[in-house]
C-alpha positions as CSV (number, residue, x, y, z in Angstrom):
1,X,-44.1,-16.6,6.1
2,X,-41.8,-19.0,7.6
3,X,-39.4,-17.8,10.7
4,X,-36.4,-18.3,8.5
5,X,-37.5,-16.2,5.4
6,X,-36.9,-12.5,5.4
7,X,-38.7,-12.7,1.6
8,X,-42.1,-13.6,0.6
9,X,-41.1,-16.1,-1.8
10,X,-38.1,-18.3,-3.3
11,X,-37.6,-16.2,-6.3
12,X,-37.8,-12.8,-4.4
13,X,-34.9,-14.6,-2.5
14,X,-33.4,-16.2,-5.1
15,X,-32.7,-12.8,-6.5
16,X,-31.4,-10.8,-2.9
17,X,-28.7,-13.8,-2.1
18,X,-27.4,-13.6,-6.3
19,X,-27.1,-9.8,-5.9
20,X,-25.2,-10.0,-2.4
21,X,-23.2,-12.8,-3.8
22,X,-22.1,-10.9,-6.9
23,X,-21.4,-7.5,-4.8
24,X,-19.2,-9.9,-3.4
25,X,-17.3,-10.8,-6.2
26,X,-19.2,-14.3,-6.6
27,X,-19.7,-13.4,-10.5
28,X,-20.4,-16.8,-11.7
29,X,-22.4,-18.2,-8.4
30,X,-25.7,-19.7,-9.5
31,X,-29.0,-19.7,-7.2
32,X,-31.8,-21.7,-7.2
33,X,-34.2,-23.7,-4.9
34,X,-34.9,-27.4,-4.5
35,X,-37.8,-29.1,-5.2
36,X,-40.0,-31.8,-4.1
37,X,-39.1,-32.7,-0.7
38,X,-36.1,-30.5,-1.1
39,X,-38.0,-27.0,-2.1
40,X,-37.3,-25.2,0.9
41,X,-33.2,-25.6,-0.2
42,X,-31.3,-23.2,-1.5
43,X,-28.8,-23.8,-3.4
44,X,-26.1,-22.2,-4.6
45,X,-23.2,-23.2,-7.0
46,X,-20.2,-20.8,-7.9
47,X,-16.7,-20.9,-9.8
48,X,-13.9,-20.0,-7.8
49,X,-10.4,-20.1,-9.1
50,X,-8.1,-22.8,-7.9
51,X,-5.3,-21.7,-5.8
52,X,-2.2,-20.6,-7.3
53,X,0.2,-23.1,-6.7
54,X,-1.9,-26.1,-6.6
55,X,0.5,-29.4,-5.6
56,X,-2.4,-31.9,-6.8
57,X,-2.7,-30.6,-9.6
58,X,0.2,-32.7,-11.0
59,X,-1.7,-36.3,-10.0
60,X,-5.3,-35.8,-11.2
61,X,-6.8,-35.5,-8.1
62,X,-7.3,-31.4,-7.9
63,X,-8.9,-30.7,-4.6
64,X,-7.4,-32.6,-2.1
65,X,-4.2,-30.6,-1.4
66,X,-3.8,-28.4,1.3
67,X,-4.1,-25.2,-0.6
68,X,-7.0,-26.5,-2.6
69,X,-9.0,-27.2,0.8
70,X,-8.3,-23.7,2.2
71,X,-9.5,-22.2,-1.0
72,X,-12.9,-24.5,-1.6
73,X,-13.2,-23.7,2.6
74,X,-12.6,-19.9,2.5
75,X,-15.4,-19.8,-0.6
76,X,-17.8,-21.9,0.8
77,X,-17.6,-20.0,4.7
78,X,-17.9,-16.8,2.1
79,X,-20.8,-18.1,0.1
80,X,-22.7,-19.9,3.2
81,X,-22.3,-16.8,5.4
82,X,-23.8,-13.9,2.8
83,X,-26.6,-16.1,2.0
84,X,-27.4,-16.7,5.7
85,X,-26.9,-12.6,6.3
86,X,-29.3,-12.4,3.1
87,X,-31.9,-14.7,4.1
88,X,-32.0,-14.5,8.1
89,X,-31.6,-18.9,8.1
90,X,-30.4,-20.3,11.0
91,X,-27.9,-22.9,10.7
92,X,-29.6,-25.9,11.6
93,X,-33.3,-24.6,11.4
94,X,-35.7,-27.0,9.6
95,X,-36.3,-25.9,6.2
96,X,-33.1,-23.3,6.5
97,X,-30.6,-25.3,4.8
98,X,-28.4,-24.0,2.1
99,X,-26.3,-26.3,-0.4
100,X,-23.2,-24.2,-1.5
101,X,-21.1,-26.4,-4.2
102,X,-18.1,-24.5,-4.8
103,X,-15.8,-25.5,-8.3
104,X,-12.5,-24.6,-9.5
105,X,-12.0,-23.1,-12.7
């Protein structure tokens, strides 16, 4: 076992950071793990709603307000931070990354 792995293998983990994340009221967040050169990834993908009053909204370019930025930043501290409290991964720790893409729905 690797020093960043609290579990003995990628679906045990897989499994521990989707519970966490829906106790957490990430419902839709999908985990997974990379592969190839990329297997010791996790990565995680979730649907968070847009913000209420969205100003892009309006050009076609959702996401780059503002109150679009604080939203995908406050779910993807959120979603980042349980899955390193799940996992025991050090930011910055070879083979500890994590690959959170937040969406709006």
């Amino acid at each position: 076992m690797t020093t960043w792995r609290k579990h003995a293998t990628h679906a045990e983990e897989t499994r521990a950071v989707r519970a966490a994340l829906v106790e957490a009221g990430y419902t839709t967040a999908k985990v997974g793990h990379g592969s190839g050169t990329a297997w010791g990834w996790l990565e995680i993908r979730a649907t968070v709603p847009g913000p209420e009053h969205c100003t892009c909204a309006t050009d076609g370019r959702v996401g780059r307000c503002d109150s679009c930025q604080a939203v995908w930043s406050k779910a993807h501290s959120d979603i980042t931070g349980i899955a390193l409290n799940v996992t025991s991964r050090q930011r910055g720790d070879h083979g500890g990354n994590i690959m959170a893409q937040i969406d709006f729905s």
